[in-house]
C-alpha positions in Angstrom: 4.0 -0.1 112.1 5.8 -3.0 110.9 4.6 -3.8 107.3 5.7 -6.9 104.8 5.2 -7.1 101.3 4.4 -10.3 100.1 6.9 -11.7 96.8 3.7 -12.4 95.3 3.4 -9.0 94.4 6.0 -9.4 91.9 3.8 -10.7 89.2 2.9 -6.7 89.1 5.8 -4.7 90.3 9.2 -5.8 91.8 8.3 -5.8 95.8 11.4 -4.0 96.5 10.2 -0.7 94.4 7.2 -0.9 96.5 9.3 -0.6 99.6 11.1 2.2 98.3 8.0 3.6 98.2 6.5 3.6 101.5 9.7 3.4 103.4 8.2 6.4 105.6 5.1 4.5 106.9 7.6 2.5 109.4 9.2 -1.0 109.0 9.3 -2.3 105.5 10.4 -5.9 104.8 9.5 -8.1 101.6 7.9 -11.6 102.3 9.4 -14.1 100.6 6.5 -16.6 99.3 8.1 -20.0 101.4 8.6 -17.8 105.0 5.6 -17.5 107.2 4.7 -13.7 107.6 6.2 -13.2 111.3 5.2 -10.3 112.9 4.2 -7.9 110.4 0.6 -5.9 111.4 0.1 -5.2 107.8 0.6 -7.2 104.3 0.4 -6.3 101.0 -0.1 -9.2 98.7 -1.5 -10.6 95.3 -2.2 -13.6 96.6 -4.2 -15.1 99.2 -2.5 -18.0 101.6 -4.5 -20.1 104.3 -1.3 -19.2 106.3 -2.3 -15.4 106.6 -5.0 -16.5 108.6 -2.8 -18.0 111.5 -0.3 -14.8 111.6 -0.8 -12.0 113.6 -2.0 -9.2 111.2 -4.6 -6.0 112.1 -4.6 -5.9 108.0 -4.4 -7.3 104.8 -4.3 -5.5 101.1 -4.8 -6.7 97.9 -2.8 -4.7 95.2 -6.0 -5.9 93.3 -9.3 -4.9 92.8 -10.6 -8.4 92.9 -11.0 -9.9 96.0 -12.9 -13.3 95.3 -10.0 -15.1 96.6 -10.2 -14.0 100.0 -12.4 -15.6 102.6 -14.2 -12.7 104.5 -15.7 -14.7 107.2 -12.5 -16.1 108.5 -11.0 -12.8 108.7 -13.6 -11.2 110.2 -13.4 -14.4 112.6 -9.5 -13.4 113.4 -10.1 -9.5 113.7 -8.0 -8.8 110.2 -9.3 -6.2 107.9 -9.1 -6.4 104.5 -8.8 -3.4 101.8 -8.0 -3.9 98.3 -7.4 -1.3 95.0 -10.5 -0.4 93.8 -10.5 3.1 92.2 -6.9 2.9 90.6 -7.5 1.1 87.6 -10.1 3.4 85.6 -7.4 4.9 82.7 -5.5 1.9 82.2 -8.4 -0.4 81.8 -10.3 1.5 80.1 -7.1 2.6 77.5 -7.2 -1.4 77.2 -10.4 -1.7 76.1 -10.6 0.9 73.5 -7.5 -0.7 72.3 -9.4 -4.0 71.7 -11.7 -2.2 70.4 -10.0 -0.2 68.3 -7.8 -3.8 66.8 -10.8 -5.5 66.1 -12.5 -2.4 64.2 -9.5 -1.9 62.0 -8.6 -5.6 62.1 -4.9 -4.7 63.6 -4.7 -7.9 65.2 -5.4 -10.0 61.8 -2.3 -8.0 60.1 -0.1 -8.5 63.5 -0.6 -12.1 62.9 0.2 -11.7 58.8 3.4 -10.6 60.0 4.8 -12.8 61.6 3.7 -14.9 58.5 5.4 -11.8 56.2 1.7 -12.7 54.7 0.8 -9.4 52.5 -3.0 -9.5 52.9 -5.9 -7.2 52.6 -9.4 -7.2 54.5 -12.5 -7.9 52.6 -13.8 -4.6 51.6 -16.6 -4.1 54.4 -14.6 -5.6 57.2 -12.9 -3.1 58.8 -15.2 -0.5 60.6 -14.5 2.4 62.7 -15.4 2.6 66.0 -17.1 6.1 66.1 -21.6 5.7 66.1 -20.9 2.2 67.1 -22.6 0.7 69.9 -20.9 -0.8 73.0 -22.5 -1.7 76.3 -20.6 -1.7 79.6 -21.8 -4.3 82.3 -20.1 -2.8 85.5 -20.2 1.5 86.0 -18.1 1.1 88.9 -14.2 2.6 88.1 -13.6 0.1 85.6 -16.5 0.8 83.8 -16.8 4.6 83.8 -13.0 4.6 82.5 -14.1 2.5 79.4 -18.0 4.6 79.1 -16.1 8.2 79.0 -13.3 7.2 76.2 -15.7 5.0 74.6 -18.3 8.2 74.8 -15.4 10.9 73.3 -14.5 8.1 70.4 -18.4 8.9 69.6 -19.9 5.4 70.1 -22.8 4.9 71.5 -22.5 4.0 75.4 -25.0 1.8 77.2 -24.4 0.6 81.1 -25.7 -2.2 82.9 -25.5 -1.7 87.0 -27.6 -2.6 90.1 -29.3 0.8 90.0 -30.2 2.4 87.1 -28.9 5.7 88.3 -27.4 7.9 85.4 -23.8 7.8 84.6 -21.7 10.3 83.1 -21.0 9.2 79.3 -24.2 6.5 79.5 -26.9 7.0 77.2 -29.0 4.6 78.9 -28.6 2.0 82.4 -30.1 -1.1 82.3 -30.8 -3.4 85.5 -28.9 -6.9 85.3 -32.5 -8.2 84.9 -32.8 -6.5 81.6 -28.9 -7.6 80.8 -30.3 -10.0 77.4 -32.1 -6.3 76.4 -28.9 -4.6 77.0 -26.4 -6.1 74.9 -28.9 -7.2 72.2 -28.1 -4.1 70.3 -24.2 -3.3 71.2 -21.4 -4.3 68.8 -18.9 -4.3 71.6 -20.3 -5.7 74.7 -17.5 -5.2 77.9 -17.4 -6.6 81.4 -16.0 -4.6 83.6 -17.8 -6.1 87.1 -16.2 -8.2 90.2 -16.7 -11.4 90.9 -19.8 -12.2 93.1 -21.9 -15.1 93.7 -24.4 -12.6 91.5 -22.3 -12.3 88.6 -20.6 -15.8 88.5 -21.6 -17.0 84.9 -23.6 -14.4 84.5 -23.1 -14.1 80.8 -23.9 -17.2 79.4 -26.3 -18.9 76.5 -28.9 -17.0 77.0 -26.8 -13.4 76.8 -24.7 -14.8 74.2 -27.5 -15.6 71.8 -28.9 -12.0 72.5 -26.3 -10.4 70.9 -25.5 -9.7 67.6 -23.9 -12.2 65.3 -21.3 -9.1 64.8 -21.1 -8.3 68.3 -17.7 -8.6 70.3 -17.4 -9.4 73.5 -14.4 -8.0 75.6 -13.7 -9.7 79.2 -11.5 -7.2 81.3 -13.5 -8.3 84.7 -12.8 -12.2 85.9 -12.8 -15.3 83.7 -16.1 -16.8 85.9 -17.8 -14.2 85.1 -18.8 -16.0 81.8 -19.4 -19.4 81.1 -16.3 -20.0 79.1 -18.1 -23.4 77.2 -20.8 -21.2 76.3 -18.4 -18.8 75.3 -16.6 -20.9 72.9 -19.9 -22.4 71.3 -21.0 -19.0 70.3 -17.3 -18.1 68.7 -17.3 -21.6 66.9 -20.9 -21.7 65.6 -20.5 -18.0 64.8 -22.9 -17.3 67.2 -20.8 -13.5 68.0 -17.9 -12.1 65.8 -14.9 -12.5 68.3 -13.9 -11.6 71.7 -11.0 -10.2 73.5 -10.4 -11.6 76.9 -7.8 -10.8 79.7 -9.0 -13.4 82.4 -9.9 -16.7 82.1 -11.7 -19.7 84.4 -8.6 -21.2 84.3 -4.9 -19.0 84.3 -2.6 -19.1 82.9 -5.0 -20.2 79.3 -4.2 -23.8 79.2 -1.6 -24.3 76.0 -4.7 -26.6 74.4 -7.2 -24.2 74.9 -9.1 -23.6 71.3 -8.9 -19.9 72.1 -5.7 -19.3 71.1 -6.1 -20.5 67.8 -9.0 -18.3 66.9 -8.6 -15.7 64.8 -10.9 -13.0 65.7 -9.9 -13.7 69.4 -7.4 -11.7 71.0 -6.1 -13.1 74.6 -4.2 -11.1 76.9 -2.6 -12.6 80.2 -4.7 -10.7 82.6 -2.5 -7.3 81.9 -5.6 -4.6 81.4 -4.6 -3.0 84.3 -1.1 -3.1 84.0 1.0 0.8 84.3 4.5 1.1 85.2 2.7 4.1 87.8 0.9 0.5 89.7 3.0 0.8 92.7 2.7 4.6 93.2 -0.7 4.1 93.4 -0.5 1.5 95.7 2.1 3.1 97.9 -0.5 6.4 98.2 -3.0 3.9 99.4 -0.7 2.0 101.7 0.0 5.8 103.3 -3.3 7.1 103.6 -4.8 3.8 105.7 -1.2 4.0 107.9 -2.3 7.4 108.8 -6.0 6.1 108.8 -5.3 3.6 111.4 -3.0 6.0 113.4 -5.7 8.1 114.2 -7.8 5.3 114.2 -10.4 6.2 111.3 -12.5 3.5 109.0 -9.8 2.3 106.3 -9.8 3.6 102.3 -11.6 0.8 100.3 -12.5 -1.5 103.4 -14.2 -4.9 102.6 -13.8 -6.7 105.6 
């Protein structure tokens, strides 16, 4: 099988690791982002490029989870499958989260930023909380979401879900249906999305969810940026409307330079990183093996979409 890795993948790993990697599944060649993809049957890529459409691939793979980008019809149309990374991500976004977590509970991020200003400055004296019998809803039980509900669950908070079925989850108190979602968050100091994006969950946290929750309610974004409705999002930070937020994705990315987010103090913006592990192209490269020998013996592919 002759297989290219797209340069885009460099914005996660350098491609040439990944070829390292999976040197044993047949011929490996990087893809440089300005050379059309040739004859590879496979590519492994970050991003997606009209051009892939007029190559001749059997399969594509996102090294992401998220596969918005893509247009399934069209591929379908052209015969080229599509698989992406779902089920990798669990521990590493879900260490991210409790680390948000954790900074705005004991306002680390407020004496990072003192630093830098060698300001010596204590919090008011009921500020800082600790995260242990506090209350934190997770919108998404798929990987993402289960890794945050477990170490959320041994940190002793309270854990709360919101998915399609209300099915129980290990580490969930309670599931909620997205049409209870205003009920589900109402009550949750931490509130965390952790779901792809859909043409069901595009905006789907917006005024009305936003004025559900607490006043001293954070909400963490770890899932994509049009998920919420980022105008409604800033009207509830400004107006006090919720306590902060920490966000890893954006509408818009990178964060535009004049976005008021970055000047806000009890918002903490990461550049789309929740994910990130130096092990990311291991775990690729295992996927990458097991649908080579999947379509060898020509069996349905690991993490199929299209």
């Amino acid at each position: 099988m002759d297989v290219g890795i797209h340069q885009s993948v460099r914005q996660i790993f350098p491609p040439g690791h990944l070829r390292e990697l999976i040197a044993d599944v047949g011929s490996v060649a990087v893809v440089p982002d300005d050379r059309p993809v040739g004859d590879c049957d496979a590519l492994i890529t970050f991003v997606y490029d009209s051009a892939f459409l007029d190559a001749d691939l059997d399969w594509i793979h996102s090294v992401q989870a998220g596969v918005d980008r893509f247009p399934f019809e069209d591929l379908s149309d052209r015969g080229i499958r599509l698989t992406n990374s779902t089920g990798i991500h669990g521990d590493a976004v879900g260490e991210t989260v409790v680390g948000y977590m954790t900074s705005l509970a004991r306002r680390l991020h407020v004496y990072r930023s003192n630093q830098e200003r060698r300001e010596w400055q204590t919090p008011v004296w009921d500020e800082a909380f600790t995260l242990a019998g506090e209350s934190v809803t997770v919108v998404g039980l798929g990987t993402l979401g289960q890794g945050v509900a477990s170490r959320a669950d041994c940190l002793g908070m309270h854990v709360t879900g919101v998915r399609r079925t209300p099915t129980p989850v290990d580490h969930v108190e309670r599931v909620y249906t997205p049409a209870a979602l205003t009920d589900a968050v109402a009550d949750a100091r931490f509130v965390v999305l952790t779901v792809p994006l859909t043409d069901a969950t595009r905006k789907l946290v917006g005024e009305s969810e936003l004025d559900a929750m607490r006043s001293d309610a954070y909400l963490i974004n770890v899932a994509r940026g049009a998920v919420v409705d980022q105008a409604a999002l800033l009207d509830a930070l400004e107006s006090g409307g919720i306590a902060g937020a920490a966000l890893d994705v954006f509408e818009d990315e990178p964060l535009p330079a004049d976005s008021s987010l970055w000047d806000m103090d009890d918002v903490i913006v990461s550049p789309h990183v929740a994910a990130a592990t130096r092990d990311y192209a291991d775990r690729i490269a295992d996927l990458i093996r097991e649908n080579c020998r999947r379509l060898a013996n020509d069996e349905p592919l690991a993490n199929a979409i299209v």
